[in-house]
N, C-alpha and C positions, 0 to 999 in steps of 0.2 A: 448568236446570242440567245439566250435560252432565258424568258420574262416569266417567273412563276407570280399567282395571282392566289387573293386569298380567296376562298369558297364560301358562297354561304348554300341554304336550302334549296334556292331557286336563281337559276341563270336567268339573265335578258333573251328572249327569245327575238326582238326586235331589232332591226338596221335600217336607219336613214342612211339615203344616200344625195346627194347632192349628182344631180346629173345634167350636163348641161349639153342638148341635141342630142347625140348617141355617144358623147367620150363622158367618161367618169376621170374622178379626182386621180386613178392608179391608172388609166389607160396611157400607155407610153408614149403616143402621139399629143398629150396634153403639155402645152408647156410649163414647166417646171417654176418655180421662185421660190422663194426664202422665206423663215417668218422666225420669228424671237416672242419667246415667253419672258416676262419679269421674272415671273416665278413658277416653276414645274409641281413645286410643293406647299400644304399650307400643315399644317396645326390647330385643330378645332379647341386644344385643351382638354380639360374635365367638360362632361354634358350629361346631362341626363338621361336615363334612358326613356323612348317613349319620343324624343324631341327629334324634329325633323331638323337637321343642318345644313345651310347652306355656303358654299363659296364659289366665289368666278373668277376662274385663270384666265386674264386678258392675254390678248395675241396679237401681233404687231405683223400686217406681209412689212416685210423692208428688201420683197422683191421687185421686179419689174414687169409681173401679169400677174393674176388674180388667183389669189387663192381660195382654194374649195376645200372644206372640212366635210368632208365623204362620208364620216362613220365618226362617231365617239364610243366605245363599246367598253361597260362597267363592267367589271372586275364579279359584280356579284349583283342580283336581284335587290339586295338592297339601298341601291347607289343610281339613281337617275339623274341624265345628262339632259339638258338643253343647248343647243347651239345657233349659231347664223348659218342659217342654209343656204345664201345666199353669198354668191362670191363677196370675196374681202379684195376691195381695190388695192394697188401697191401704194404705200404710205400710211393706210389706214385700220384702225381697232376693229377686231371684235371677242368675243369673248365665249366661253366654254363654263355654264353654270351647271355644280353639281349639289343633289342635294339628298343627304344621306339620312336615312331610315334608320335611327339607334334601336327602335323597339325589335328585342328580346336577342339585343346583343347589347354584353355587359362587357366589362373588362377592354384591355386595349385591342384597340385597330385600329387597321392598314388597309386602308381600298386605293384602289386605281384605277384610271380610263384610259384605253389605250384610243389616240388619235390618229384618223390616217388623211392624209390630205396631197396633195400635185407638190412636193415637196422632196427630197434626195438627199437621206433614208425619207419615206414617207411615212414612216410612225412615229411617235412620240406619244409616251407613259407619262400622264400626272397622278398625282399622289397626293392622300392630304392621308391623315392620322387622327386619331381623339382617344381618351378614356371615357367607357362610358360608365356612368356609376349608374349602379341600381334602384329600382325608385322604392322609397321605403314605405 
């Protein structure tokens, strides 16, 4: 499967990792479990340009060990990620805030953050959209 990404000026040079002793989230001796997004996608609408946007894709483990979100990695320089760095017990929330940089992009767009976590496939692409209008 072949995920193309939109570009902007400047990539994320940066990677959290969640490591817990010497296994990571992608090490294959880590045990695996499940997790459920509500929603992979949001819609900011119309926003202005200049304004910073925010949303958070909640995430559900509804497996039976702990999930580790390893890496959230944007799409583009202008798209920062916060996450729980800290394992997600099975049953319980947590959440993936992004918060997107409209200055000196106008018109529509598309970003994305690709997530990797102790999951099987272990990535998963969120996506949110906006128009951004010009500031007059």
């Amino acid at each position: 499967m072949i995920i193309g990404f939109s570009s902007c000026n400047r990539m994320s040079q940066s990677k959290d990792h969640v490591i817990i002793g010497e296994t990571s989230a992608t090490d294959n001796t880590l045990k695996k479990t499940t997790l459920k997004y509500p929603a992979t996608e949001h819609d900011f609408g119309q926003v202005r340009e200049g304004e910073k946007v925010v949303h958070i894709f909640e995430v559900l483990n509804t497996g039976d060990a702990d999930l580790l979100l390893e890496s959230v990695q944007p799409s583009c320089g202008c798209t920062t990620p916060r996450y729980d760095k800290k394992p997600i017990r099975p049953g319980k929330n947590g959440s993936i805030e992004v918060v997107f940089n409209t200055q000196g992009r106008t018109g529509k767009q598309h970003k994305s953050v690709m997530v990797v976590t102790n999951t099987e496939p272990p990535n998963t692409v969120l996506s949110f959209t906006c128009e951004v209008i010009p500031k007059n």
